[in-house]
DRENGU-351677 format. One line per 10 residues: number of its first residue (from 0); for each residue z, x, y of C-alpha. Coordinates in steps of 0.2 Angstrom, whole numbers. Layout:
<rs>
NUM	Z X Y | ...
</rs>
This chain:
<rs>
0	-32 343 -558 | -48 344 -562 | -56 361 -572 | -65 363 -556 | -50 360 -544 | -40 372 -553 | -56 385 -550 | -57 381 -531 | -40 385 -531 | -39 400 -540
10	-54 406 -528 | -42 402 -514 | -53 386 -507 | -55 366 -511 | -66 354 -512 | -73 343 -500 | -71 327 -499 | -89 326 -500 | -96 336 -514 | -106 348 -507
20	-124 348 -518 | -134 364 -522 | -151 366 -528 | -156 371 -546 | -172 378 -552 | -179 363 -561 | -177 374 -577 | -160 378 -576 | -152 361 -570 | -164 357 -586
30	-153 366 -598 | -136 363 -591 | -138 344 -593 | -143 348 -610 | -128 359 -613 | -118 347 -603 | -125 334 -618 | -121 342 -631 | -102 347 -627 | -100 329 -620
40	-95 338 -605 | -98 333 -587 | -109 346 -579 | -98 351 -566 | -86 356 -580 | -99 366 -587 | -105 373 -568 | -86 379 -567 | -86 385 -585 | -99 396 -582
50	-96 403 -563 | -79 408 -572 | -87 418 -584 | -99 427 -573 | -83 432 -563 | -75 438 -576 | -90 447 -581 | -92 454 -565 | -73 460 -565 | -74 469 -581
60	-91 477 -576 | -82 482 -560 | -68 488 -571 | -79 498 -580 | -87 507 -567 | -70 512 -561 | -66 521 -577 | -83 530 -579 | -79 537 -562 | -63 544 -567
70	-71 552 -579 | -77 571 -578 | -98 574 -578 | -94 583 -595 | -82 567 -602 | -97 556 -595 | -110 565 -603 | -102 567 -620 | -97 547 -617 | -118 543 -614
80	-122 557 -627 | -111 546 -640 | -115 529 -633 | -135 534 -639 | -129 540 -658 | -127 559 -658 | -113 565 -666 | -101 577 -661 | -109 595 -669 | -124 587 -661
90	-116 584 -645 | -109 601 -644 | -125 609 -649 | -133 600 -634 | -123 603 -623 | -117 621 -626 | -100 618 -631 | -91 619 -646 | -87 604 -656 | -67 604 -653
100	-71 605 -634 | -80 589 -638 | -66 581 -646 | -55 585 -630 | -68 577 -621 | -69 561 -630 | -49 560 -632 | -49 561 -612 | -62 548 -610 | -54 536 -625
110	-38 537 -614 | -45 534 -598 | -55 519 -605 | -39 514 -616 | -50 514 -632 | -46 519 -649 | -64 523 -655 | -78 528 -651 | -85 516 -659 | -76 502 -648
120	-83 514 -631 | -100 509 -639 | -95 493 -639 | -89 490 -624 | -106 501 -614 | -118 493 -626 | -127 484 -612 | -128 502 -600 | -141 511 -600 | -141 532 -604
130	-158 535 -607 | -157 548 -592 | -145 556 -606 | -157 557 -618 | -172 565 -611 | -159 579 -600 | -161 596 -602 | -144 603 -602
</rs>
């Protein structure tokens, strides 16, 4: 079984007996024969490859969100206020709280995100955006 066939499968469908065609950008279909190349891959192995990864980026993205939204407003705005560089003390000062109180926040939101870190929560929100964080007045 195909790379391909094993996709379709795990999407719950098949393939027809009669591929069914779809339209690149000229660009795009462009770049996968190239990549296609240089693997010495056929490009529907490289097609599949890469719908497979942008579902799995979609599930860890979805993943994510789920856990933000278990957080408190205070655990996710000590998470964003860490994710931009501020330290606890400077955290604390920010927000008005003292520095343990932010340490019980970042526990609970290390848990809830089954970190160790908070360097591995930066990691992991590296591509979010918490820029509304930074200019807040709290």
């Amino acid at each position: 079984m195909s790379f391909i066939d094993r996709l379709l499968h795990l999407l719950g469908t098949h393939r027809d007996a009669v591929p069914k065609r779809y339209e690149l950008d000229e660009r795009l279909n462009i770049v996968l024969e190239d990549l296609a190349q240089q693997e010495q891959r056929p490009m529907e192995d490289i097609h599949a490859d890469l719908i497979l990864s942008a579902l799995s980026h979609r599930h860890t993205s979805r993943v994510l969100w789920n856990q933000w939204r278990s957080l408190s407003p205070r655990e996710q705005d000590v998470a964003a206020l860490t994710c931009l560089g501020y330290t606890n003390p400077q955290i604390a000062a920010r927000l008005h709280i003292s520095v343990e109180t932010v340490k019980t926040h970042m526990r609970n939101t290390l848990v809830k995100f089954q970190l160790h870190s908070k360097a591995e929560l930066r990691m992991i929100l590296s591509d979010w955006d918490f820029s509304e964080w930074e200019h807040a007045q709290r």
